[in-house]
Chimera marker file (.cmm) of the C-alpha trace (Angstrom):
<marker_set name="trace">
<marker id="1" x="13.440" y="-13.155" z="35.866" r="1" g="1" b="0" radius="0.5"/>
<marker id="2" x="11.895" y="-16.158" z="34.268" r="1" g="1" b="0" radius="0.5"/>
<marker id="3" x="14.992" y="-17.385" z="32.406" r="1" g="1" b="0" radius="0.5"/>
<marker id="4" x="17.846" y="-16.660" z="35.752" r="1" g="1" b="0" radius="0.5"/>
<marker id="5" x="18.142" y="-18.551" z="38.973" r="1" g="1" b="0" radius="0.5"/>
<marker id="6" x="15.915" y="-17.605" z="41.842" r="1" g="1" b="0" radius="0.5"/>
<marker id="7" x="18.577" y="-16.456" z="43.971" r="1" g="1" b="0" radius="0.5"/>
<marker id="8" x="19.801" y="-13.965" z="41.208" r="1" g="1" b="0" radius="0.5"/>
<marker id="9" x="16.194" y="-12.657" z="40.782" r="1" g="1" b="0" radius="0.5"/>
<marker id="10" x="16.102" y="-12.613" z="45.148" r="1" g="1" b="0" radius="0.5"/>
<marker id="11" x="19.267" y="-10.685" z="45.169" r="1" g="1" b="0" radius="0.5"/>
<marker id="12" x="18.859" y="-8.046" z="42.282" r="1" g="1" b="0" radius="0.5"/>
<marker id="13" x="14.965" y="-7.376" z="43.645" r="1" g="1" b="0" radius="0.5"/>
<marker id="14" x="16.616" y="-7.243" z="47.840" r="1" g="1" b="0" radius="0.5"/>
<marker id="15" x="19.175" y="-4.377" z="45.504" r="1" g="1" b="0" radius="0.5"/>
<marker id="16" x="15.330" y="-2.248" z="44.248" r="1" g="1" b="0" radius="0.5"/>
<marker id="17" x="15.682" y="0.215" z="47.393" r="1" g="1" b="0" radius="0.5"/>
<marker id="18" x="20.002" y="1.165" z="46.690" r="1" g="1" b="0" radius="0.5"/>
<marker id="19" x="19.224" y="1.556" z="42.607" r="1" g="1" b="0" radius="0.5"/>
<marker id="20" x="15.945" y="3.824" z="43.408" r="1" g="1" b="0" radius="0.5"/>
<marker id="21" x="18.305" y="5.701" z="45.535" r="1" g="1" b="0" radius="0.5"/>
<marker id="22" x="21.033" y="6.144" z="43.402" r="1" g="1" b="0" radius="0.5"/>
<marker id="23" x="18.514" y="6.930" z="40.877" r="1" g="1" b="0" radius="0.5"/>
<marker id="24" x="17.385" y="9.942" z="42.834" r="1" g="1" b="0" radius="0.5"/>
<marker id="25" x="21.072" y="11.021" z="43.532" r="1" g="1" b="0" radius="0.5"/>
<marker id="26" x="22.734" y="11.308" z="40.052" r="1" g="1" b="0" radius="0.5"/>
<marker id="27" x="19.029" y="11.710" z="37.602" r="1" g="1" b="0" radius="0.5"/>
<marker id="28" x="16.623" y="13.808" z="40.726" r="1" g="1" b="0" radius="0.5"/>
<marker id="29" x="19.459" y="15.775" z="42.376" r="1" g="1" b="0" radius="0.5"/>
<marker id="30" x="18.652" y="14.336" z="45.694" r="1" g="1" b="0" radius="0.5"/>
<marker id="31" x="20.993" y="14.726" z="48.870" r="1" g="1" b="0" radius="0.5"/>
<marker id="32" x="21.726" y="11.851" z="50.893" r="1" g="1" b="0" radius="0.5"/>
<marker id="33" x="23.074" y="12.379" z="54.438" r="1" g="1" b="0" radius="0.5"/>
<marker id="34" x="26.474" y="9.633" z="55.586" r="1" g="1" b="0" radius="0.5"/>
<marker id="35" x="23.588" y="7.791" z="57.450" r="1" g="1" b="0" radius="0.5"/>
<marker id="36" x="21.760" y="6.984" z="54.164" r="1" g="1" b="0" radius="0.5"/>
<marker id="37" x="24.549" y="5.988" z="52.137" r="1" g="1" b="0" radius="0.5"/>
<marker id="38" x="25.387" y="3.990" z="54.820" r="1" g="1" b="0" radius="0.5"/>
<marker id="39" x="21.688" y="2.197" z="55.331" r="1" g="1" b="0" radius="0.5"/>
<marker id="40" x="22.411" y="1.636" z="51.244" r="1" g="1" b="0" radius="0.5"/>
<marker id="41" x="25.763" y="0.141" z="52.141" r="1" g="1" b="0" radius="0.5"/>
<marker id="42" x="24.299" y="-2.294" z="54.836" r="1" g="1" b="0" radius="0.5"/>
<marker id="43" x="21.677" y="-3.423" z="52.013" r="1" g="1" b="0" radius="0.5"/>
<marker id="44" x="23.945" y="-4.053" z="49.832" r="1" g="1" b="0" radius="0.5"/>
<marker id="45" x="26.439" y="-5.994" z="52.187" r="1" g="1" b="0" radius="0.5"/>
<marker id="46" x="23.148" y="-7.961" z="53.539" r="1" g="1" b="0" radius="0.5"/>
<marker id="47" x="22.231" y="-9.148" z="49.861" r="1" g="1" b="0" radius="0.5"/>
<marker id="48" x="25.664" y="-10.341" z="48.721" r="1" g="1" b="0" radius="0.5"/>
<marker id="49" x="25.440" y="-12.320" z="52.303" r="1" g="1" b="0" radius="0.5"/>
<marker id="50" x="22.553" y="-13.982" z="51.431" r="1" g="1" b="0" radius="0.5"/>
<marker id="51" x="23.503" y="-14.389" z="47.856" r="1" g="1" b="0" radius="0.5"/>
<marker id="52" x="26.997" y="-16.277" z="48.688" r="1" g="1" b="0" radius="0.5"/>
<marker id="53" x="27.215" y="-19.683" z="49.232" r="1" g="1" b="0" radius="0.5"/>
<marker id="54" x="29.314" y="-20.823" z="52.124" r="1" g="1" b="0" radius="0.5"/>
<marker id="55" x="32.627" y="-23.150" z="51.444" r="1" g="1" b="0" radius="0.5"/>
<marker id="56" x="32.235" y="-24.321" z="54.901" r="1" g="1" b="0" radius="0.5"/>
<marker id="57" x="29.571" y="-26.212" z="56.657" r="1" g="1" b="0" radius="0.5"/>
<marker id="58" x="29.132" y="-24.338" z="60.079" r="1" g="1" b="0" radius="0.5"/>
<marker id="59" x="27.051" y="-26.441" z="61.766" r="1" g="1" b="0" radius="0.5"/>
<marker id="60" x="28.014" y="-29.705" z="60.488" r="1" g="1" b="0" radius="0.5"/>
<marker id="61" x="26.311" y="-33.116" z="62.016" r="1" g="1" b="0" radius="0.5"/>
<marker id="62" x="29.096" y="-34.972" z="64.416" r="1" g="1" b="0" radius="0.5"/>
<marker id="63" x="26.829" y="-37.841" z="65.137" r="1" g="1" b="0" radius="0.5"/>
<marker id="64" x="24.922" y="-40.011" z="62.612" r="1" g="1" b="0" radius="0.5"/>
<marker id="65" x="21.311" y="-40.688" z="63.710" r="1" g="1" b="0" radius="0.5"/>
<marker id="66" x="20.540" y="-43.895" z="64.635" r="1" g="1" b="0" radius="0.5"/>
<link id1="1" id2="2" r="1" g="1" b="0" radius="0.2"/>
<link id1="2" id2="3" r="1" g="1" b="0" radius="0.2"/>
<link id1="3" id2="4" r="1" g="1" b="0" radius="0.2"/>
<link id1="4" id2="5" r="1" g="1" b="0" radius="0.2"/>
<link id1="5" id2="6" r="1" g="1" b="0" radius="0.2"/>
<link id1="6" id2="7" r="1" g="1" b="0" radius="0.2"/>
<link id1="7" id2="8" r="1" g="1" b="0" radius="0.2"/>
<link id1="8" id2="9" r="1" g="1" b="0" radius="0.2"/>
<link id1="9" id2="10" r="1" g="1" b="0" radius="0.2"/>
<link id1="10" id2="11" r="1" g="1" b="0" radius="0.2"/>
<link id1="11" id2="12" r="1" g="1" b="0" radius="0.2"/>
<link id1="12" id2="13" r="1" g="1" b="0" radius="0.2"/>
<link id1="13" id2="14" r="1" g="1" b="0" radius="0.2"/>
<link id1="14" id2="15" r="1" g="1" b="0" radius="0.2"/>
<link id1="15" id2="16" r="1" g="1" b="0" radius="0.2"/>
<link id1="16" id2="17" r="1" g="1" b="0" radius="0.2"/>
<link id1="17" id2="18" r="1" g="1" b="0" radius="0.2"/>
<link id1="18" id2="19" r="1" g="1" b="0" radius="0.2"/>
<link id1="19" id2="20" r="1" g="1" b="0" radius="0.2"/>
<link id1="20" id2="21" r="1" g="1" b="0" radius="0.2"/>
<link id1="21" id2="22" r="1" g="1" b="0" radius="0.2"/>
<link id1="22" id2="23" r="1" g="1" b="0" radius="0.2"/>
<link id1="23" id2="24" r="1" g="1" b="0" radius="0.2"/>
<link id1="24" id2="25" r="1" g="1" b="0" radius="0.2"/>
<link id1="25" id2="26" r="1" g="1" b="0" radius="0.2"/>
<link id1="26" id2="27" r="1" g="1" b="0" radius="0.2"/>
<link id1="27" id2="28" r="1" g="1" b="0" radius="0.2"/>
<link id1="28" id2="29" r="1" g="1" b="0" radius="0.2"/>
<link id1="29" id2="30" r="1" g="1" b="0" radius="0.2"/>
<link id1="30" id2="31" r="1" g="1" b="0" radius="0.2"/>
<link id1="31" id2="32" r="1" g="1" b="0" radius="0.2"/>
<link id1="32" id2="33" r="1" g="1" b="0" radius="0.2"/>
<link id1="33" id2="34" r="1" g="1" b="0" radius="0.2"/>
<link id1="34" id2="35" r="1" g="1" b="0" radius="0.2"/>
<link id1="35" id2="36" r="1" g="1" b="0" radius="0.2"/>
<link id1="36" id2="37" r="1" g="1" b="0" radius="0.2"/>
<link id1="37" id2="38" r="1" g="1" b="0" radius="0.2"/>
<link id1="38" id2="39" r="1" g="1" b="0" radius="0.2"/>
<link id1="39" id2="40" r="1" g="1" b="0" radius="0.2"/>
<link id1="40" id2="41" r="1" g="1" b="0" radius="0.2"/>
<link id1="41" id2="42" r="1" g="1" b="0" radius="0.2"/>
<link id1="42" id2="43" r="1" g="1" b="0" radius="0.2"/>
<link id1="43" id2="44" r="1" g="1" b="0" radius="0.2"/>
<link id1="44" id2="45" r="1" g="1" b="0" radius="0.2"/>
<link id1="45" id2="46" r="1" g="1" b="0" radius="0.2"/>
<link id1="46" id2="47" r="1" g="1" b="0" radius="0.2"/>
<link id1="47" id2="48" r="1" g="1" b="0" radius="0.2"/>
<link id1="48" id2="49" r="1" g="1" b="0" radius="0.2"/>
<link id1="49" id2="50" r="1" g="1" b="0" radius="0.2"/>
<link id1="50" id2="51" r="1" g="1" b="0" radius="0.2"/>
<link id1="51" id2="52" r="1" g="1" b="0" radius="0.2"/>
<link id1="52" id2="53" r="1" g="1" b="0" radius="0.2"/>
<link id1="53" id2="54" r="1" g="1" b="0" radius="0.2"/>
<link id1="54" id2="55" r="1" g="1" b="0" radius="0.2"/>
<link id1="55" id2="56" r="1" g="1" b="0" radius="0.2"/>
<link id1="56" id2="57" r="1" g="1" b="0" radius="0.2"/>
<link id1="57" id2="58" r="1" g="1" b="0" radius="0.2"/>
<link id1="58" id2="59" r="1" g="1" b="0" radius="0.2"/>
<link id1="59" id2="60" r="1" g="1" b="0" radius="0.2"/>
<link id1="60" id2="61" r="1" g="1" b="0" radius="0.2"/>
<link id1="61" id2="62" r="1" g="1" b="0" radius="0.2"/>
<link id1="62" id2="63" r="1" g="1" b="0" radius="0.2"/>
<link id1="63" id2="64" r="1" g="1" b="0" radius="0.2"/>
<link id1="64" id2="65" r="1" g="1" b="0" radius="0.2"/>
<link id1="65" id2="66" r="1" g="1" b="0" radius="0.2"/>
</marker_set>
């Protein structure tokens, strides 16, 4: 973490909960109902939203400030 970006180290730490789970899955045996692997989904879709850097400026200034 020391030697990457902060918004690598923000999106691969935001990703701890979905590998711990997968870890469980294929290593622990553990069963996941659809609703987990969809909250694991929604993580994941959340952290490569925050991760990604817009091409457009949404709320671009019109006016200049006088």
């Amino acid at each position: 973490m020391k030697h990457t970006s902060p918004t690598q180290v923000s999106f691969l730490l935001g990703l701890e909960p979905v590998f711990g789970g997968l870890f469980a899955h294929w290593w622990l045996g553990e069963r996941f109902e659809q609703l987990q692997w969809v909250g694991a989904g929604l993580i994941v879709l959340a952290a490569m939203f925050i991760s990604v850097k817009p091409k457009y400026k949404f709320f671009a200034k019109t006016k200049k400030p006088i």
